[in-house]
N, C-alpha and C positions, 0 to 999 in steps of 0.2 A: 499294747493291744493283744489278741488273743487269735489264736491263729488253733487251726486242725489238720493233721497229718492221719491220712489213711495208710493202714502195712494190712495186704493182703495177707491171711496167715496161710503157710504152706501142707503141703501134705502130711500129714502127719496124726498118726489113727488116735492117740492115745489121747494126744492134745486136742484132737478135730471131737473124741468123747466127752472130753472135761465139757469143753466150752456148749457143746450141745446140751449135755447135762446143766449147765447152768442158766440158758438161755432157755430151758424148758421151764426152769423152775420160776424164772422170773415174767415168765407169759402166765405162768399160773398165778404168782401172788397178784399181778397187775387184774387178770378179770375179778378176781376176790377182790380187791379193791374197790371195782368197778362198779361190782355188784352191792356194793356195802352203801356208797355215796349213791346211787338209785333208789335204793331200796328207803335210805334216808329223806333224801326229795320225794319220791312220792309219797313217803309217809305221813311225813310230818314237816315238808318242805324248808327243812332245815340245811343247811349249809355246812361243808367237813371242814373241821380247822386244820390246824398246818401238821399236827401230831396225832389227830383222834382216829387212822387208821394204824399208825405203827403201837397205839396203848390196844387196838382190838386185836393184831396179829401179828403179837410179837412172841405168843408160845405159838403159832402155827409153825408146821414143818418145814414149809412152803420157804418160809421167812428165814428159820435158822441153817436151813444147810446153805445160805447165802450165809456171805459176809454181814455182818450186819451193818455197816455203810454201804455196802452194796443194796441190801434188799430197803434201807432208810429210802436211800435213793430212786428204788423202784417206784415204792406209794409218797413219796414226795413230788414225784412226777404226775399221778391219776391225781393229787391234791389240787394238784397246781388247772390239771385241766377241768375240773368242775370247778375251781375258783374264776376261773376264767370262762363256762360256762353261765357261773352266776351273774357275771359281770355284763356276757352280753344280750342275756335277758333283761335286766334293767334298763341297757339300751334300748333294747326294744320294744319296751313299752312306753318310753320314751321317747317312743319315734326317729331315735337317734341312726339306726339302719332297718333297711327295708325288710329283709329275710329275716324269717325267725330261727332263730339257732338250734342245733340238734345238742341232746346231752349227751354226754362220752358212751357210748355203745362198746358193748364186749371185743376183746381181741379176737379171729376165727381161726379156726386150726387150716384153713384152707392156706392160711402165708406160710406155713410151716411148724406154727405152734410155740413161736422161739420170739422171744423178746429183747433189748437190748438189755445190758448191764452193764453199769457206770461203777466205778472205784475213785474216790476223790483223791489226788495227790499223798493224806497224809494214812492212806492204805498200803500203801508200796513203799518197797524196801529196793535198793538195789546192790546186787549182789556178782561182782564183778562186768562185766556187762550182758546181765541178766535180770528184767525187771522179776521181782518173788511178788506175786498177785495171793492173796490169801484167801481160804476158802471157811467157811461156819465151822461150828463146833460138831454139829450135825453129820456133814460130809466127814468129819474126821471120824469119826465113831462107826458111822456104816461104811465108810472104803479105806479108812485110814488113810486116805488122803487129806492134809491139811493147808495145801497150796499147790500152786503150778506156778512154772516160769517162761517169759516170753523175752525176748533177745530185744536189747536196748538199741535203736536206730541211732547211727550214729552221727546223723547230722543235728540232731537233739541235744539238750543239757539235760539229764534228768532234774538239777534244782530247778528247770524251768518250765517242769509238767507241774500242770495243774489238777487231770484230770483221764482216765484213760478208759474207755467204753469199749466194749464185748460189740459188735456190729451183725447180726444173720441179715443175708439178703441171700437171696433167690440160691440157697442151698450151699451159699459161702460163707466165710466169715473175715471178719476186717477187724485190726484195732485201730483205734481213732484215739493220737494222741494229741491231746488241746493245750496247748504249751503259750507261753507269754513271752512275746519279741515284742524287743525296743526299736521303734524306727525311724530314724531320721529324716523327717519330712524337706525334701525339698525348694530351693526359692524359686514358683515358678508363674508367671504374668497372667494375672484371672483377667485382663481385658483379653488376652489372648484364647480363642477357645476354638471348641472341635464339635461341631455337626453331624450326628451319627442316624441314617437313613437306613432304615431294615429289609431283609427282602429274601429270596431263597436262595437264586443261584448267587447273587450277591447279597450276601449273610450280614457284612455291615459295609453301607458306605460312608466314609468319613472325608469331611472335608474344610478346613480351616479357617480362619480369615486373614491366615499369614500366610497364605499361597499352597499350601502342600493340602495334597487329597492319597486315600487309597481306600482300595478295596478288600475286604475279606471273603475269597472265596468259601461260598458254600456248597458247591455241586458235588464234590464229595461225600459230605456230610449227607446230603440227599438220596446220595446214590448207597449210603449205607444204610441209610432207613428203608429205604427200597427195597432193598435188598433182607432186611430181617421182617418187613412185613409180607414178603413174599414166603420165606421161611415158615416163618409163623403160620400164614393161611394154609400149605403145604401141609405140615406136620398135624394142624387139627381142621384136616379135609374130614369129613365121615364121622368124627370124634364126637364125642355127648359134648351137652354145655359146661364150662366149669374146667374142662381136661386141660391136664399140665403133666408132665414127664422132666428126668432131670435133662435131657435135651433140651427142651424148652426152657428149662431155668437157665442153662448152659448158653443158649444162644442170647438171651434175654440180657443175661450179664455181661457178655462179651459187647454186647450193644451200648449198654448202657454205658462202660466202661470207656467206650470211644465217645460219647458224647461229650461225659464228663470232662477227657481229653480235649475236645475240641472247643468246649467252652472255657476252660482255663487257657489254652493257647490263644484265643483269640479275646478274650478280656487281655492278656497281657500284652498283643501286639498291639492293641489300645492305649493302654499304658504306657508303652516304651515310646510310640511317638508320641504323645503328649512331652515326656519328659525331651525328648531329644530336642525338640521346636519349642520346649516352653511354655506349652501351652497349660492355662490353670482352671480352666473351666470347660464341660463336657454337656452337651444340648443332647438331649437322648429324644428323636419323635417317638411317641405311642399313644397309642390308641387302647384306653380300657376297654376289655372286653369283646376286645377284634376277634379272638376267635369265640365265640361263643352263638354256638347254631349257626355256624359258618356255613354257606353253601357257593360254593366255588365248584362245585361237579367233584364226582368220585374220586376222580384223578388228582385234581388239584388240593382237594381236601387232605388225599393219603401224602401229600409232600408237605403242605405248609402246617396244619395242623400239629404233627409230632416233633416238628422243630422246637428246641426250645431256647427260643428268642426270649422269653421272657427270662429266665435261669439266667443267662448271657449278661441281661439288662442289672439283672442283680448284683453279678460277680463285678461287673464291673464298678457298679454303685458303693462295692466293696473295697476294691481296691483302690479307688478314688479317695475313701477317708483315710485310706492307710498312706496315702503321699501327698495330703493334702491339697484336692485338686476338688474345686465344687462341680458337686453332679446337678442337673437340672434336666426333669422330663415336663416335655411339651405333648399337647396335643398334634396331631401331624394331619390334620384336613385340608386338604387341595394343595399340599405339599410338589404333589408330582404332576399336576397339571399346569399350574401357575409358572411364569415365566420369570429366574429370577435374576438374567439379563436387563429384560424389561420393567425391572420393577413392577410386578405386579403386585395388587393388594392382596393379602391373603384372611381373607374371613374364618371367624370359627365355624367350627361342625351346626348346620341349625342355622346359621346366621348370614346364608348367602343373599347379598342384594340378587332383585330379581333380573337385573342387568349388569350381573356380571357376568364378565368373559374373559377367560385367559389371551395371554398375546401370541402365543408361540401352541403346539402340537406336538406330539410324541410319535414322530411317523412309524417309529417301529421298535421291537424290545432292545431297549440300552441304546436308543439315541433320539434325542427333542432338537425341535428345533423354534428357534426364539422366534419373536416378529421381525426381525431384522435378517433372519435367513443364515444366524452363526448358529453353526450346529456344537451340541454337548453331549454327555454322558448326561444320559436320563436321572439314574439315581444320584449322582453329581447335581444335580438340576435340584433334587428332592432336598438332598442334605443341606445345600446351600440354602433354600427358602426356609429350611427348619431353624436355623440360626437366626435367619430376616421375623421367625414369630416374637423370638423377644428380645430382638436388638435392641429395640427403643428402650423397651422396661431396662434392662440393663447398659443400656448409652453405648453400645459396640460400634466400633469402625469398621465397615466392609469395604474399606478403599483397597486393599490389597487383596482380596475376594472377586478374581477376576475370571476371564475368559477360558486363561491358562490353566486355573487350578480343577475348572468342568470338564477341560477337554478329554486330555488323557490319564486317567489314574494309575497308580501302580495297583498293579493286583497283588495278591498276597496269599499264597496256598499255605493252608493248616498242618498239614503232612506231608511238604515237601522241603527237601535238605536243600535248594537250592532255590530263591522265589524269585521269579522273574516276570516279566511283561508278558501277561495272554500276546499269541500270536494272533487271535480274534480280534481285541481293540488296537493293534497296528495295521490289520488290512482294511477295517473300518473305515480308520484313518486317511488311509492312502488311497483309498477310491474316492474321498471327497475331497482329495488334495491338500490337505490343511497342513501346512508351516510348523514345524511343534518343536521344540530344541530337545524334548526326548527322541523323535525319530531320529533328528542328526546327530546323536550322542549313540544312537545304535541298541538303547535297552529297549 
């Protein structure tokens, strides 16, 4: 499989010009591109083949002070998205999706002017451990520059880059090396699986039906979105529409950068209990289109809105093929209301009897309680009925999917050296009396 490694690249002026320099040139061949395949559909609504923009702009300047695998790859990409434009206009006229497709629109200088650029494996040379990136015949002529070198990561094999891309975001730059690991997929029990219930302070709840449950905090993560949409409003208080500063890029990226953080940490603490318990199968609840014209009040909106739960749902969707564990996403309607002590039925979205009624209530945030008056972890409550939507379809055993596994979860903080039991869900606990072999175990 194929795997992607980000290397921040560091300070360094000379280096920090090449790359700007090349990133400039290839935002410009890409809107020439752009503007080539428009100009062709509205003309004469014809279609660009896989070659017919590098045969128009292969003496432009644009094109030769690239590499020429590099700059192939620049308009093999704009090819690729009006092929794929063409594709979903015949859907829809086809009636095949609802929205009608927009055609690739121009890059704006407003992102910074700066495009990616790709070099396929057999462009690089490596030269003690130093990848040699080479540059057009063009740039040699006007700078007598004919390559640059960037330092080879050492947890890498260079035989096993495939691929290595120029990255500009928000006033930085990154290489992205795309490299091929072999992995040895695991033996692990797909009756056996894992329930994952979404949410903010509690980011994922997960919970088994071999007895084991936890939680992934997210109040963190919250309080750092908080915290840069505060920034944000702060710095462009009074400011025209449009305004950006490299503060603003600065803080933007530093944000972005903990996300990314937090979404690979907690897709992997997914993973590793899977693998630890055995588990071979992952029930993801969601809802398409949850957030979209969302109104939860201002406040509520600025929390859950920029989370990205869905990013999360992916990496993990990712990681799944990579160890062989099926991923399955359900719909999640009345998930958290429904009692799933009491066996209640749970209906799809649309399709509630007009006499239904849950057994049990959610007297307060993070705790339900059943028709029989045993109290649970609310989103414990959730994850468990997410698994009861397609037990059947899939012939699952819930006998060991009990009492225990609702009551007390382990919490799981993203950015602490040390994760241990919230002292919130043990006083919970202990004001309602409840028996738990984790209290008497002391975690």
């Amino acid at each position: 499989m194929y795997c992607c490694q980000q290397v921040l690249v560091g300070k360094n002026p000379e280096l920090i010009a090449t790359l700007t320099f090349l990133c400039e040139q290839s935002h410009k061949l890409t809107n020439m591109g752009i503007y080539y395949g428009r100009q062709l559909y509205f003309k004469s609504q014809k279609g660009i083949g896989k070659f017919d923009l590098e045969k128009v702009y292969k003496n432009n300047n644009h094109y030769k002070v690239l590499h020429s695998q590099a700059a192939q790859q620049v308009l093999s990409t704009v090819a690729e998205s009006f092929r794929s434009y063409y594709s979903l206009i015949k859907a829809y006229t086809e009636g095949k999706i609802a929205d009608r497709p927009r055609i690739p629109n121009y890059r704006k200088k407003g992102k910074g002017g700066l495009a990616t650029v790709s070099y396929p494996a057999q462009a690089l040379k490596l030269k003690g451990n130093q990848i040699r990136v080479p540059l057009g015949n063009t740039c040699k002529r006007w700078f007598g520059l004919d390559c640059f070198y960037i330092p080879m990561p050492s947890n890498l094999e260079f035989n096993a880059l495939k691929e290595l891309k120029i990255l500009p975001r928000n006033r930085y730059f990154y290489y992205e090396f795309v490299y091929e690991k072999e992995v040895v997929k695991p033996q692990l029990n797909q009756e056996n699986v894992l329930g994952i219930d979404h949410g903010v302070n509690n980011w994922l709840t997960c919970v088994s039906n071999v007895g084991t449950s936890l939680i992934v905090d997210g109040k963190h993560l919250k309080s750092m979105n908080r915290w840069y949409n505060k920034q944000i409003s702060t710095i462009k208080e009074n400011k025209p529409l449009g305004f950006w500063s490299n503060k603003l890029a600065a803080i933007t990226e530093k944000r972005n950068r903990q996300i990314r953080d937090g979404i690979n940490k907690a897709a992997r603490i997914v993973i590793n209990h899977c693998l630890e318990h055995e588990l071979g199968t992952i029930i993801f609840g969601w809802n398409k289109g949850q957030k979209n014209e969302i109104k939860l009040g201002h406040k509520k909106n600025s929390e859950f809105v920029p989370i990205p739960t869905a990013r999360l749902k992916e990496r993990i969707a990712q990681l799944c093929s990579e160890y062989g564990i099926i991923f399955i996403e359900t719909e999640e309607s009345y998930t958290s209301i429904a009692s799933f002590l009491d066996g209640d039925y749970l209906p799809n979205y649309g399709e509630k009897p007009n006499d239904w009624k849950p057994s049990g209530k959610r007297i307060k945030r993070g705790l339900y309680r059943s028709g029989n008056n045993c109290f649970v972890n609310a989103d414990c409550n959730g994850a468990a009925n997410i698994i009861t939507k397609v037990s059947r379809k899939l012939g699952l055993n819930l006998s060991r999917l009990c009492r225990g596994a609702l009551t007390c979860p382990q919490r799981v903080y993203l950015w602490s050296a040390k994760n241990k039991r919230s002292n919130k869900d043990l006083s919970v606990l202990r004001s309602l009396n409840l028996e738990s072999p984790w209290l008497q175990s002391g975690e």
